[in-house]
N, C-alpha and C positions, 0 to 999 in steps of 0.2 A: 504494500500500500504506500502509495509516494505521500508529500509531505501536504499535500495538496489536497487529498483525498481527505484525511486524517482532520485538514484545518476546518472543512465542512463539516464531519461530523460532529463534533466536538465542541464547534459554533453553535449551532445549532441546539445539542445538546444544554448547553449554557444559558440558553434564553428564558427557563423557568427562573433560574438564579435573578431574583429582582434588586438585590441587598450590594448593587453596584453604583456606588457615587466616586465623586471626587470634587473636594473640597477639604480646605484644614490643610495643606499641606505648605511649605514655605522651604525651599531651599533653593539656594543660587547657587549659579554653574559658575564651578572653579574651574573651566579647563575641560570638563566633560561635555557627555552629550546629551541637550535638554535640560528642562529645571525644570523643580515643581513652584508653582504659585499659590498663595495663599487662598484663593478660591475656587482652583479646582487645576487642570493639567493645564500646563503655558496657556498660551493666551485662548483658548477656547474657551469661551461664557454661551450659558443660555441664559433665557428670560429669569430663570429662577438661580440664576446665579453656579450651576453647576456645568461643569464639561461632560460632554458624549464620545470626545473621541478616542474611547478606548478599545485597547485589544481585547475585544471578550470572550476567555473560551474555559474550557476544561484539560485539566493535564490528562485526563484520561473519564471515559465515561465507564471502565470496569468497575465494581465495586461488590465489596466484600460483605455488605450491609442488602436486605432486600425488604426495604421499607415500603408499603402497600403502595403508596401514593406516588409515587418514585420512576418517572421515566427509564430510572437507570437502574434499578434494580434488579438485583443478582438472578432472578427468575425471567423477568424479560428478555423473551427474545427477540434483541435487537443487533445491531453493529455494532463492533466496540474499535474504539482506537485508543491509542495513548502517543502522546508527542514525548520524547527525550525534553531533560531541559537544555538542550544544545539545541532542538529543534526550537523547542519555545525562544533561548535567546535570540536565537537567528532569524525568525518571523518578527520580533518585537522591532532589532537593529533595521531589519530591512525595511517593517512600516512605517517603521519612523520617518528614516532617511529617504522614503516616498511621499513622506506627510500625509499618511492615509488618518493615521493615530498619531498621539505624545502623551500615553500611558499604556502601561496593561491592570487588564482583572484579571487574575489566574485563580479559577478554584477546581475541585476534582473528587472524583470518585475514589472511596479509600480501597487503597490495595495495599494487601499483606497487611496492615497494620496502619492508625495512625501515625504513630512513629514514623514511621518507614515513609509513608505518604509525606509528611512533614518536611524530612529531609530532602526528600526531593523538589519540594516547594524554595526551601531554603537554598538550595544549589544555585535555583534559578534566581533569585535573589543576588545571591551573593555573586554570581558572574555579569550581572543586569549592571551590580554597582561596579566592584572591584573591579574585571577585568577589561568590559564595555564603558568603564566611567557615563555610566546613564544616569540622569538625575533626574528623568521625569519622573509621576506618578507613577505608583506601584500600589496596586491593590489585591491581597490575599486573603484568605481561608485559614482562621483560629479552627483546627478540627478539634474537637471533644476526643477528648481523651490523650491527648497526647501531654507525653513529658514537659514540664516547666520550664525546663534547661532549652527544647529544644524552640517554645513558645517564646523564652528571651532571645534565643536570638535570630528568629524569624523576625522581633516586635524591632530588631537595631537596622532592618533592611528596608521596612517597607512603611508606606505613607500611611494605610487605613489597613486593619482587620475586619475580618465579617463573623461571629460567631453564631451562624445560624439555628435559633429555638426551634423554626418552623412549624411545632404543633401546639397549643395556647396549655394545653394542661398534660400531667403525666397519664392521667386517664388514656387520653388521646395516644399521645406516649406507647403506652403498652399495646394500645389497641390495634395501630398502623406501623408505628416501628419499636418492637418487642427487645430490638439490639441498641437502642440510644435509652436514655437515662437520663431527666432532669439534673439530676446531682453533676454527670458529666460532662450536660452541654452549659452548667452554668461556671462550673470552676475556671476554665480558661480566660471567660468573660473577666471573673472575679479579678484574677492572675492581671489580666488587660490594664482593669482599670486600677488596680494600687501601684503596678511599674510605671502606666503613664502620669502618675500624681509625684510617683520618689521622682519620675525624671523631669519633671515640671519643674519641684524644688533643685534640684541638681543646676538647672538650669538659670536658675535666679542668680545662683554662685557663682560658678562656672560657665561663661558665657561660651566656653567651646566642648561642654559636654557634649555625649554624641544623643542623637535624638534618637525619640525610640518611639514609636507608632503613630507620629506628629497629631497626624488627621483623627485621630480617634477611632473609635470604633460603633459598628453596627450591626443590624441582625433583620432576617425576615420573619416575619409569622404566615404563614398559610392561610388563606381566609377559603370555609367551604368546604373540609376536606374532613372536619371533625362536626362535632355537634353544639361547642361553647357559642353563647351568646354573644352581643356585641358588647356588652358590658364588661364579661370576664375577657374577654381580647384587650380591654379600652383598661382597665384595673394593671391586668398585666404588664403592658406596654409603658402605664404611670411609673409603676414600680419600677421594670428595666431604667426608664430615667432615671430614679433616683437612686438606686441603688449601684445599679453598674456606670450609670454616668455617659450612658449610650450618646452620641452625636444623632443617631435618625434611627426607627424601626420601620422597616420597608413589610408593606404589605402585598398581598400576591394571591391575589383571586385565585384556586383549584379548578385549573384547566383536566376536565374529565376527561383523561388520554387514558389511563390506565383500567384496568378492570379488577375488580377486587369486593370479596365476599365482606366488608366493613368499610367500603367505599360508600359513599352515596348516589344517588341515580341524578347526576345534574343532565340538563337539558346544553348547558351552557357556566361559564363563570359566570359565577355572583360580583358581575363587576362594578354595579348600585352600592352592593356592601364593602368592596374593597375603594370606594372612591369616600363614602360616608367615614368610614376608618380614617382615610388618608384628612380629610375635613375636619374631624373629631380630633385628630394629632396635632394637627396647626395651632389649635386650640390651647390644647395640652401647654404648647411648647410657646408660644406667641402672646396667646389672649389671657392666662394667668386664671383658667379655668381647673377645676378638678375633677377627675374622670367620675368623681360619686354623682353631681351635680348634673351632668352630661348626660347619662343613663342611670335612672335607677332601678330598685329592683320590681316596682311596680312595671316600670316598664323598660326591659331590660337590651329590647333590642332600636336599631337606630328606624325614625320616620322613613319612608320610601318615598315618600313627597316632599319633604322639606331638609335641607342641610340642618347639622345639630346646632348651630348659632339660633337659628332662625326657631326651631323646639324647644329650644330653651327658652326664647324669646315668652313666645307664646304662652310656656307653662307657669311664668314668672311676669306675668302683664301688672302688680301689681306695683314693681319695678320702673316702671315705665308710663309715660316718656320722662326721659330727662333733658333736664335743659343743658343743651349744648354750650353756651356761656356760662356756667356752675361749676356741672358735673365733674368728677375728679375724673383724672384719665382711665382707671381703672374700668369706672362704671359707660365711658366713652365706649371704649372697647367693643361691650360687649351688646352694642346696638346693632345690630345687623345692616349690613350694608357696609359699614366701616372697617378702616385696617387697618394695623399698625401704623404705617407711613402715614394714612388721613388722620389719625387721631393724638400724632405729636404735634402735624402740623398745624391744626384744633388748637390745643393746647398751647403751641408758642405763638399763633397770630393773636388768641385773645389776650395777653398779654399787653398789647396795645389799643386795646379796646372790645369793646361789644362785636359778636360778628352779625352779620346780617344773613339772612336767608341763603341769598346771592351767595355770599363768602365761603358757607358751608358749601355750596353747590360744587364751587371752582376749587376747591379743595380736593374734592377727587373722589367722595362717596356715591356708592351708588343709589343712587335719593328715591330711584320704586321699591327699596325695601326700608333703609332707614327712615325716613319720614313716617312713619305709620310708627315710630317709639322714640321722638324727639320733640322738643319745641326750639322754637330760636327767638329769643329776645321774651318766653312767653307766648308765642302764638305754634299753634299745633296746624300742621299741613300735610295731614294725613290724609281729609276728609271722609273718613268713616271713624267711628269710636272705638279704642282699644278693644272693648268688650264686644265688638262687634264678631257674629259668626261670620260674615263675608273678609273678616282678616286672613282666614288662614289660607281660605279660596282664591284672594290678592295674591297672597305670597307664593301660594305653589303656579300659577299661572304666569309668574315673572319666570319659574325655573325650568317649569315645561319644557319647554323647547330645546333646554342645552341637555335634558336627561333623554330626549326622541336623540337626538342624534351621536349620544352617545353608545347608548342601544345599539343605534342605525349600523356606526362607525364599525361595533362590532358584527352585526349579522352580513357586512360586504365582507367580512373575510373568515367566515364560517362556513 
C-alpha cells in the first residue's frame, strides 16, 4: 500500500475525531521551520478566531480496543492502514512546504499497548521538532492509560492534548466500551492539568523554561450514542472546566455508521442536540451562567425550538426587562440577543451618558430578540407584554429558518 493510499484512509478515518483546535499556542521561529501563534497555527484565522489548516489524520486506524460505537473497532470489518512516523514527518514537511497546512492533529488507534502507541506518537514529535526544526502547531492524543513518564514528555513537544471522555457517564462506559474506564480516561487529564500549572509557575521564574502543553488541553463527548440527558452532558462538561481546567469540550453528534446490539436506532445525528450543547457551552464559559440554572431536573433536556439563552429567558420573565442604562453587566449578559462584545460596549458608552434606543441599536445586538427583555431610558419596545403567550411564538419564529437549513445542510449530504 503506497503512502498515498494509506493518507486516504486514515483521513478519513479521522473525521469522527471533532476534539481538533488550534489556538493557545505562542512560539517564534528561531531558525526553524514555521511558528506557532498565539491564536491558533501562523497566520490562518477564522471568524471564530481559530485555524483549519491542519494535517488531520490517524497514525493508524488498527486498534486493540472494540468499542461498540467505534468506526475503528477491533470487530469491524474495514481497511486498516498505519503510517511510520517517518511517513507522518514526511507528509507534515512536504504540506507544509506546499502550504496546503502549518500544523498537524495526529491521533490513533491503540496498538499493542498504550504505551507503545505513545511512543510512537512521541517519535513523531520529537523528529517534527528536533530534527525538522518545525515550530508550527502540533496537536496530539493524551491516551488513557498510558505511563506518566511517557505523558511528560509527549506534554514538552506538543502545543495542545486531546484526552478524549467521549461517553458522558461510566454506565455508558461499561455498556459501549467494556475496555476504557472512567478512573483511566480521567488520570492523564488530571496528570495535564497540574504539569501545565508547575510549568506556568516555572515560567514566571525562568523566562526560558521549556514549555510544556502551551495551548492547553481538550476532550470530546459523544452526543446520541448513550442515553444521558442534556443536563448530565451540560453538569459534566461544568465540572471538566473546573476541575481539569479544560480550554474547550468539543461535542460530536453519533453518526449511526456502526451496528450494535446497545446502539440506538438513529435515523440521522442528533445534530439540534449537538449544536444546543455547543450554545449551552458559550454560556458556561462566556455568559457566567451555571449549568444547574440552564437545565434542571424538572426539565432536564435542552428546548428544540428555542436556544438555552433564550429558555432561560422565558423561564425567568420575572427578571426582566432591565434597563439597559442601570443594569450591571452581568444581568446585560444574559438578555438575549446580546454578547459579550455588545454588552462591554453597553457598558463603556454609558459611561458618558444615557444611551438612546438608536445607540443600543448601533451597538450591534440583535434587537428581534433583545427588545422583548429590555427598556432604554424606561421605555419598553417590545410591543407585546412579557407575560404574553405570543412571546415564545416571536422568538422561535426569528430562529426558524437558520434550524430548516440546518437540517436542510445536512439531509444534501445524507
Amino acid at each position: 500500500m503506497d503512502i498515498g493510499e494509506k493518507l486516504d484512509i486514515l483521513a478519513d478515518a479521522a473525521k469522527y475525531d471533532v476534539s481538533c483546535s488550534s489556538s493557545g499556542s505562542s512560539r517564534a521561529n528561531a531558525g526553524g521551520l514555521g511558528n506557532g501563534h498565539k491564536s491558533g497555527i501562523c497566520h490562518t484565522w477564522t471568524a471564530d478566531g481559530r485555524c483549519v489548516s491542519l494535517l488531520k489524520i490517524l497514525m493508524t486506524n488498527s486498534c486493540i480496543y472494540d468499542c461498540e460505537y467505534c468506526v475503528n473497532r477491533r470487530s469491524h470489518d474495514t481497511k486498516r492502514a498505519m503510517l511510520t512516523p517517518e511517513e507522518i514527518v514526511t507528509l507534515t514537511i512536504e504540506f507544509y512546504k506546499r502550504n496546503y497546512i502549518e500544523g498537524l492533529f495526529l491521533s490513533s488507534g491503540i496498538i499493542r499497548s498504550p504505551d507503545y502507541t505513545t511512543e510512537l506518537l512521541i517519535q513523531v514529535a520529537r523528529l517534527l521538532r528536533e530534527r525538522e526544526h518545525f515550530n508550527g502547531y502540533i496537536h496530539m492524543k493524551g491516551i488513557p492509560g498510558t505511563d506518566q513518564a511517557l505523558l511528560n514528555e509527549l506534554g514538552r513537544y506538543v502545543d495542545r492534548v486531546s484526552v478524549n471522555i467521549e461517553l458522558p457517564s461510566e454506565k455508558s462506559l461499561r455498556l459501549l466500551a467494556p475496555q476504557k474506564t472512567r478512573n483511566a480516561i480521567l488520570a492523564p487529564m488530571k496528570f495535564f492539568k497540574e504539569s501545565i500549572e508547575v510549568h506556568k509557575e516555572e515560567k514566571k521564574h525562568f523566562k526560558k523554561a521549556p514549555s510544556f502543553v502551551p495551548a492547553g488541553q481538550t476532550t470530546q463527548l459523544i452526543v446520541g450514542a448513550s442515553g444521558e440527558s442534556d443536563r448530565q452532558i451540560l453538569l459534566l462538561t461544568q465540572g471538566l472546566y473546573r476541575k481539569a481546567a479544560l480550554k474547550r469540550v468539543y461535542y460530536s453528534a453519533y453518526v449511526p455508521v456502526m451496528k450494535g446490539k446497545n446502539l440506538p436506532a438513529l435515523r440521522r445525528p442528533p445534530l439540534s442536540r449537538e449544536n444546543r450543547l455547543y450554545q449551552a457551552d458559550w454560556l458556561l464559559r462566556f455568559y457566567h451562567f451555571q449549568a444547574e440554572e440552564i437545565l434542571t431536573p424538572e426539565e432536564p433536556d435542552f428546548d428544540e425550538e428555542l436556544d438555552p439563552k433564550c429558555t432561560w429567558a422565558l423561564r425567568h420573565r420575572e427578571l426582566f426587562p432591565v434597563e439597559i442604562n442601570r443594569a450591571s453587566y452581568e444581568m446585560i449578559l444574559r438578555v438575549p440577543g446580546i454578547g459579550v462584545k455588545s454588552a462591554l460596549r453597553i457598558v463603556k458608552l454609558r459611561r458618558y451618558g444615557n444611551l438612546s434606543f438608536e445607540d443600543v441599536r448601533r451597538v450591534g445586538i440583535v434587537m428581534k430578540r433583545a427588545r422583548y427583555f429590555m427598556t432604554v431610558n424606561g421605555r419598553y419596545y417590545g410591543g407585546i407584554s412579557l407575560d404574553s403567550q405570543q412571546l415564545r411564538s416571536r422568538l422561535i419564529s426569528r430562529t426558524a429558518v437558520r434550524e430548516v437549513r440546518e437540517m436542510s445542510l445536512f439531509d444534501t449530504q445524507s
